[in-house]
VEXTOR-355472 format. One record per residue (C-alpha): residue number from 0; x, y, z. Coordinates in nm, 4 decimals. Layout:
     i         c1         c2         c3
   NUM          X          Y          Z
...
! end
This chain:
     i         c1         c2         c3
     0    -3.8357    -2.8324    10.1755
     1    -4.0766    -2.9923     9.9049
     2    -4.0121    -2.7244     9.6804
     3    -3.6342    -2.8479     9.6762
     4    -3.7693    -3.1672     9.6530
     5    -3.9636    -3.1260     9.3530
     6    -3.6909    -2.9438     9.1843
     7    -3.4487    -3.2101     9.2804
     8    -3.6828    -3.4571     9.1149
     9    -3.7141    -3.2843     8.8094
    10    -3.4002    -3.2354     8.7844
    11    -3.3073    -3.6173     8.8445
    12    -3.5828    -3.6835     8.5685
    13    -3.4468    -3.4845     8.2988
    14    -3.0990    -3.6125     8.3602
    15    -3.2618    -3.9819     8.3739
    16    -3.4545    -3.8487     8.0102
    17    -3.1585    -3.7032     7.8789
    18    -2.9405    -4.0382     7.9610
    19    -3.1987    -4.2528     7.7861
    20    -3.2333    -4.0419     7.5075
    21    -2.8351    -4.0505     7.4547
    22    -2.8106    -4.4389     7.5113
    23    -3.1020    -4.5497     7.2920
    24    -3.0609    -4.7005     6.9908
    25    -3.2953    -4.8386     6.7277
    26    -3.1552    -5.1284     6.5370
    27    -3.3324    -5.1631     6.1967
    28    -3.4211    -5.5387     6.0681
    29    -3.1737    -5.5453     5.7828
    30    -2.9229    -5.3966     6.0295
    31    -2.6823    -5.5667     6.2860
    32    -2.4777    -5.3008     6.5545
    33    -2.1795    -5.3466     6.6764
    34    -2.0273    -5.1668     6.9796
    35    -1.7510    -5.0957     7.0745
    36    -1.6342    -4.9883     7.4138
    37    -1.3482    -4.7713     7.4658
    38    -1.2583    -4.8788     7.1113
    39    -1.2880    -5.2380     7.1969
    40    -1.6017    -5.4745     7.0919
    41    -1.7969    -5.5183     7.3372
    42    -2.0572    -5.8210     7.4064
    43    -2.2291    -5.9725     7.1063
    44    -2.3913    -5.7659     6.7901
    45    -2.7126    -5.6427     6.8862
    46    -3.0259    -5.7906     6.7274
    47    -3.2704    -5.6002     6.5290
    48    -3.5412    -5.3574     6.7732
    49    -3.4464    -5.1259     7.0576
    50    -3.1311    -5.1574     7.2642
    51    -2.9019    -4.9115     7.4894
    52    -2.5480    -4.8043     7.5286
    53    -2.3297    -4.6403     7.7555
    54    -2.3300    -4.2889     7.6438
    55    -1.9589    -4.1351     7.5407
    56    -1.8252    -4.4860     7.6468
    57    -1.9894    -4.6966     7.4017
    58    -1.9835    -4.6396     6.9850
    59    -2.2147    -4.8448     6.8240
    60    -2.1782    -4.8835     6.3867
    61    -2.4398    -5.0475     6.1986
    62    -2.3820    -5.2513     5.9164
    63    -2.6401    -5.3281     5.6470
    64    -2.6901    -5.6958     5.5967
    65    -2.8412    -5.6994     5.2573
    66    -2.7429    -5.8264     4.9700
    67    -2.5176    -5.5711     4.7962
    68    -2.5134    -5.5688     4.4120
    69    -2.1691    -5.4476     4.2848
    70    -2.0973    -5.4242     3.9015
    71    -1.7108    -5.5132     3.7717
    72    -1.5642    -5.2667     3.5573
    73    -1.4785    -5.3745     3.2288
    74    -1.2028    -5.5716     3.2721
    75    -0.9239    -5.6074     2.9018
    76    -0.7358    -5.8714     2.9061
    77    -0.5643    -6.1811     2.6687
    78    -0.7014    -6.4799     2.6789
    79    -0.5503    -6.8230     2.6369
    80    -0.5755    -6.8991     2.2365
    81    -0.3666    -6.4498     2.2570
    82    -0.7248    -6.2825     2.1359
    83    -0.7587    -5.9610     2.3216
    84    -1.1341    -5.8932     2.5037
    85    -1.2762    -5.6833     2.7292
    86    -1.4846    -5.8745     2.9862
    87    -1.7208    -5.7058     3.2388
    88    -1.9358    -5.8801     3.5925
    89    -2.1207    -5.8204     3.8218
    90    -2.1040    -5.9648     4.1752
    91    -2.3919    -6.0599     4.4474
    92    -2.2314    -6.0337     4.8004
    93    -2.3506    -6.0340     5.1676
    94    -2.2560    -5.9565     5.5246
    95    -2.2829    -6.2668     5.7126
    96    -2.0416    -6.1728     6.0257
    97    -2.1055    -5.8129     6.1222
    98    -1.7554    -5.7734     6.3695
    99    -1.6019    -5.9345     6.1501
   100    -1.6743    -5.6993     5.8089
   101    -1.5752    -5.3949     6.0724
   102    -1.2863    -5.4920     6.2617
   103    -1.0856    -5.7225     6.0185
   104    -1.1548    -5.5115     5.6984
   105    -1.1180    -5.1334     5.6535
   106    -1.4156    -5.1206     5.3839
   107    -1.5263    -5.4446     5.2745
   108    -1.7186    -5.3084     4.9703
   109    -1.3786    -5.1522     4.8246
   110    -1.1975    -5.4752     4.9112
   111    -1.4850    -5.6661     4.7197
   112    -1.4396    -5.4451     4.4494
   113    -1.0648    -5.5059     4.4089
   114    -1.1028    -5.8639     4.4142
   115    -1.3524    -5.9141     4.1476
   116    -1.1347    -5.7379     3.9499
   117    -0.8073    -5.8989     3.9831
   118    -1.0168    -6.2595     3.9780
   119    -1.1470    -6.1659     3.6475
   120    -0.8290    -6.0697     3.4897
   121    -0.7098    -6.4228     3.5796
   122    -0.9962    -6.5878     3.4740
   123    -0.9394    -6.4592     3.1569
   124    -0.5849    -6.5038     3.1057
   125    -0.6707    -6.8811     3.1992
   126    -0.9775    -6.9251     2.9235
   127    -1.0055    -6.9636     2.5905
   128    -1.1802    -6.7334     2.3377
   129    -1.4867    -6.9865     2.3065
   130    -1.5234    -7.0873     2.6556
   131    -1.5971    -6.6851     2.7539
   132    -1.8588    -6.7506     2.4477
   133    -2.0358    -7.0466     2.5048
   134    -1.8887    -7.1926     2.8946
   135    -2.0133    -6.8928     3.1017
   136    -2.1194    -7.1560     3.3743
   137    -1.8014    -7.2958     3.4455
   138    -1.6623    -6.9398     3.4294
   139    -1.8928    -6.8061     3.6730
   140    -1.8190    -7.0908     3.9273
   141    -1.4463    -7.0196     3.9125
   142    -1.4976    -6.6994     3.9378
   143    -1.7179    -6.7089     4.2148
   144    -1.4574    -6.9408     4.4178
   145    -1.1842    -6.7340     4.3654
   146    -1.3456    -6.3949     4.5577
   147    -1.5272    -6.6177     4.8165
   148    -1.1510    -6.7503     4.9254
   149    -1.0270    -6.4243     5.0849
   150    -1.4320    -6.2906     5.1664
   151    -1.4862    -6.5555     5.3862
   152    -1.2311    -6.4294     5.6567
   153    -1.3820    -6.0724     5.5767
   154    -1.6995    -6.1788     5.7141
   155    -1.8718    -6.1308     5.3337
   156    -1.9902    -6.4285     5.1543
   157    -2.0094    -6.3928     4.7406
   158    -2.4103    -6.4815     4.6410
   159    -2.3317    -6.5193     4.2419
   160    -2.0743    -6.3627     4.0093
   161    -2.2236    -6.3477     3.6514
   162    -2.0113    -6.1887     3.3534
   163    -2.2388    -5.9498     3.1842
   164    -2.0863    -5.9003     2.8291
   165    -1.7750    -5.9771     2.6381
   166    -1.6494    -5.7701     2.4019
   167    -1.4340    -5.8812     2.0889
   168    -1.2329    -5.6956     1.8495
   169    -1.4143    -5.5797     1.4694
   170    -1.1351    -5.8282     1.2926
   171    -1.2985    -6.1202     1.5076
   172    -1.6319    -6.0405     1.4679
   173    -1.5814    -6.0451     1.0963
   174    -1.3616    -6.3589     1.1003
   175    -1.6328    -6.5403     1.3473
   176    -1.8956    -6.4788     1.0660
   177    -1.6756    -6.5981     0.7884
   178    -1.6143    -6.9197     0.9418
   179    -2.0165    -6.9371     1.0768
   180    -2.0898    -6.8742     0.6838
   181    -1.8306    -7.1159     0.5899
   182    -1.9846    -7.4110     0.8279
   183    -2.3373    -7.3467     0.7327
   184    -2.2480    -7.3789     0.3874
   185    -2.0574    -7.6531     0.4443
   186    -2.3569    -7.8076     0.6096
   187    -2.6036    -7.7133     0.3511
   188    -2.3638    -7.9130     0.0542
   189    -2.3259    -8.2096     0.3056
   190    -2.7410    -8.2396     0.3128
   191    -2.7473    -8.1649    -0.0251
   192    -2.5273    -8.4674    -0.1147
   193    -2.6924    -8.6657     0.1141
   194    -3.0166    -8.5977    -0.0655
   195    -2.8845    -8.6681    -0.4141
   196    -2.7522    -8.9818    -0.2530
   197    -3.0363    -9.0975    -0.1312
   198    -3.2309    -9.0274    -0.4906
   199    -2.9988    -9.1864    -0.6691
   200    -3.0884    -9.5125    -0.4861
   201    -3.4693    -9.4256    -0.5399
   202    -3.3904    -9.3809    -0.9148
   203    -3.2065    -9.6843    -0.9606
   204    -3.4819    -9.9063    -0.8011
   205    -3.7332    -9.7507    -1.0081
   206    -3.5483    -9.8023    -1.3251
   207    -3.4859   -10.1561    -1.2216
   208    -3.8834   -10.2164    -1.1468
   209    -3.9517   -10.0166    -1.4602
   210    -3.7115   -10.2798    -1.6920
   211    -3.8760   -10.5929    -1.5188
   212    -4.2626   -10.4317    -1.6616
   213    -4.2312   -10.2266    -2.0069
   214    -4.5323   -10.1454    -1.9842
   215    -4.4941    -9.9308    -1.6562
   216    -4.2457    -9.6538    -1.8736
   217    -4.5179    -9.6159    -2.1084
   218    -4.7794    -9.4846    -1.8216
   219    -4.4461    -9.2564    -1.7115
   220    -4.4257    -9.1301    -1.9757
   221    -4.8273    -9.0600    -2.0379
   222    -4.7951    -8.9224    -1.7069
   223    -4.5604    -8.6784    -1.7844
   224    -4.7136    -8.6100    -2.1093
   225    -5.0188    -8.4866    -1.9212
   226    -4.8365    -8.3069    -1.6606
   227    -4.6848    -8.0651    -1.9336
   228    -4.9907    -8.0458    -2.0931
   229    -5.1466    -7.9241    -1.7986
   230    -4.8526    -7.6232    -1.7369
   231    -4.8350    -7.5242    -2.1088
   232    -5.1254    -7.5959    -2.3109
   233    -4.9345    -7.4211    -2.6192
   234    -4.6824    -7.7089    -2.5821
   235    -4.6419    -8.0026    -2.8136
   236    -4.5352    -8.2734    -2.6561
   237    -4.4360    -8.5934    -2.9082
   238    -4.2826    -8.8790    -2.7752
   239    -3.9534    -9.0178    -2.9645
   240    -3.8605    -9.3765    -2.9192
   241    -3.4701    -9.3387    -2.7196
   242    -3.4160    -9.7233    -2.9032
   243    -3.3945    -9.4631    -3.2598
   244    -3.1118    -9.2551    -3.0898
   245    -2.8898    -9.5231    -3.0227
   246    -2.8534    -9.5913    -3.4298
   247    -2.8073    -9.2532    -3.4968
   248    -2.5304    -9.2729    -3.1777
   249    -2.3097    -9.5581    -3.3991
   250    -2.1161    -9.3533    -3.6944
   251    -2.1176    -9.4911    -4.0318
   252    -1.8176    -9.7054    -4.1737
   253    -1.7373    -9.6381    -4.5412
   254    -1.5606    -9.9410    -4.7122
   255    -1.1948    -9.8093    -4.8044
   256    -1.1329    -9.6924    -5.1756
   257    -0.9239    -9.8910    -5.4358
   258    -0.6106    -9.7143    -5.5679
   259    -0.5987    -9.6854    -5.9394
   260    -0.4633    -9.9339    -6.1437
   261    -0.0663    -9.8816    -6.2948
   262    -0.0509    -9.8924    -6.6707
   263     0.0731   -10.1555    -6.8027
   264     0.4529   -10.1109    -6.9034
   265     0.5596    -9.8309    -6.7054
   266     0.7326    -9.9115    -6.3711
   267     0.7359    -9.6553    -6.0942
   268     1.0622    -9.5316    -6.0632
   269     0.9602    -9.1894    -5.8814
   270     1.1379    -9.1902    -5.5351
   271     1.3356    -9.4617    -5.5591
   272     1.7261    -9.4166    -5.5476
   273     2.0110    -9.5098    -5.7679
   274     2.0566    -9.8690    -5.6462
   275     1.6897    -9.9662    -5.6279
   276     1.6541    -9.8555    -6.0220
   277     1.6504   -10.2018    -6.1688
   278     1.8723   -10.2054    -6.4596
   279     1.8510   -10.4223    -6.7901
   280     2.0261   -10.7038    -6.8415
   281     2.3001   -10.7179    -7.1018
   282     2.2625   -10.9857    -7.3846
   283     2.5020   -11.3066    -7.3573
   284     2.7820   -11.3082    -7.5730
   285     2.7896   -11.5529    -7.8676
   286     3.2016   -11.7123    -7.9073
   287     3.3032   -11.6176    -8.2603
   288     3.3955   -11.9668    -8.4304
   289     3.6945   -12.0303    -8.6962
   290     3.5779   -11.7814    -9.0632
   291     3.5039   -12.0044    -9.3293
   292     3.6621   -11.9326    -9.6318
   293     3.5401   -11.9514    -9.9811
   294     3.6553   -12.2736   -10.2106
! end
């Protein structure tokens, strides 16, 4: 009678061993489990630590509540301003409603995935070539927004979307740094203008101070004098009065010549025509009177 005892009591402890070791379950801390009974959820998620289940009645799934990183395949697309670029992300995502990321979405990582995608294709359609370049921010944001829309009811909320890289076409590249070149240039003759500008003005006052005391362009010019001197010494430096130039600058008038004088009873009748020939006068005619005859 104790013998069957015993054995019945071992036999009720292995089954109670066996029925614990089939319903226990060890919940990690970056975990949350889900059950589902009879292939309905049952009761709330189940916290991080030990917890038990109905064996062969009761499923239980863990899901990882991390944050996941996913990368965006390189997305090619044309953007507002018709340039055509290839545009790749990267998205930061999290399970923040474990039933929810199991029962409402087949895989939420895939459906992620398919929505970064699609969001980034838009994005670009609806940007121009310089805000991808220089308005990443504002990009990000958007982009952000429009995969958090449809996540939300997945149970997923999007951490950060960052684009990674853009890639442009070799004809823009070399366009880009044509106008860049053409800017800075354009730039550099601005300041150089500018400078000229403002020496002119410099110039002008000093020549002004320099006409109100003589004596001041002398030490200039001593100045400079010395400051050659001191660069070349094989140079010979003499100083010309400018006052000498400005004779030099006025060209000589020569008083006009005299035409030679026309001999004296011959009249010029070269190049003249027919009626400006003067011709002579004819002698008046004397009346003949009555003949006197002899006596």
């Amino acid at each position: 009678m104790v013998e069957e005892l015993l054995t019945a009591a071992a036999v009720a402890g292995s089954a109670g061993l066996l029925y614990v070791a089939s319903a226990a379950r060890i919940v990690k801390q970056y975990e949350r489990g889900v059950v589902l009974r009879l292939g309905r959820l049952a009761g709330e998620v189940r916290r991080p630590g030990f917890t038990m289940i109905v064996p062969v009645v009761d499923r239980m799934h863990k899901v990882n509540m991390q944050i996941v990183t996913m990368p965006v395949p390189a997305q090619e697309g044309i953007t507002r301003d018709n340039v055509t670029v290839r545009v790749d992300a990267v998205v930061y995502f999290k399970v923040v409603d474990a039933a929810s990321a199991l029962i409402r979405v087949e895989d939420y990582r895939f459906a992620v995935s398919q929505m970064a995608q699609t969001s980034l294709r838009s994005i670009i359609g609806k940007s121009d070539l310089d805000d991808l370049l220089s308005n990443r921010e504002k990009l990000n944001q958007g982009l952000e927004l429009m995969i958090d829309s449809p996540a939300v009811g997945w149970g997923v909320q999007i951490d950060r979307v960052e684009i990674k890289d853009v890639s442009l076409p070799e004809t823009m590249k070399r366009s880009m740094a044509r106008q860049a070149e053409a800017d800075r240039e354009r730039r550099a003759r601005i300041i150089n203008a500018d400078a000229e500008r403002q020496a002119s003005k410099v110039l002008a006052e000093a020549a002004r101070e320099m006409a109100e005391t003589p004596a001041a362009l002398q030490l200039r010019l001593l100045q400079t004098v010395v400051a050659v001197a001191a660069e070349k010494n094989s140079t010979l430096v003499l100083p010309f009065p400018v006052e000498l130039l400005r004779f030099l600058e006025k060209p000589q008038q020569l008083p006009p010549e005299d035409s030679p004088p026309q001999q004296h009873g011959q009249t010029g009748t070269a190049g003249r025509t027919p009626d400006e020939v003067p011709h002579p006068t004819p002698a008046p005619e004397v009346p003949a009177g009555p003949a006197s005859q002899p006596t």
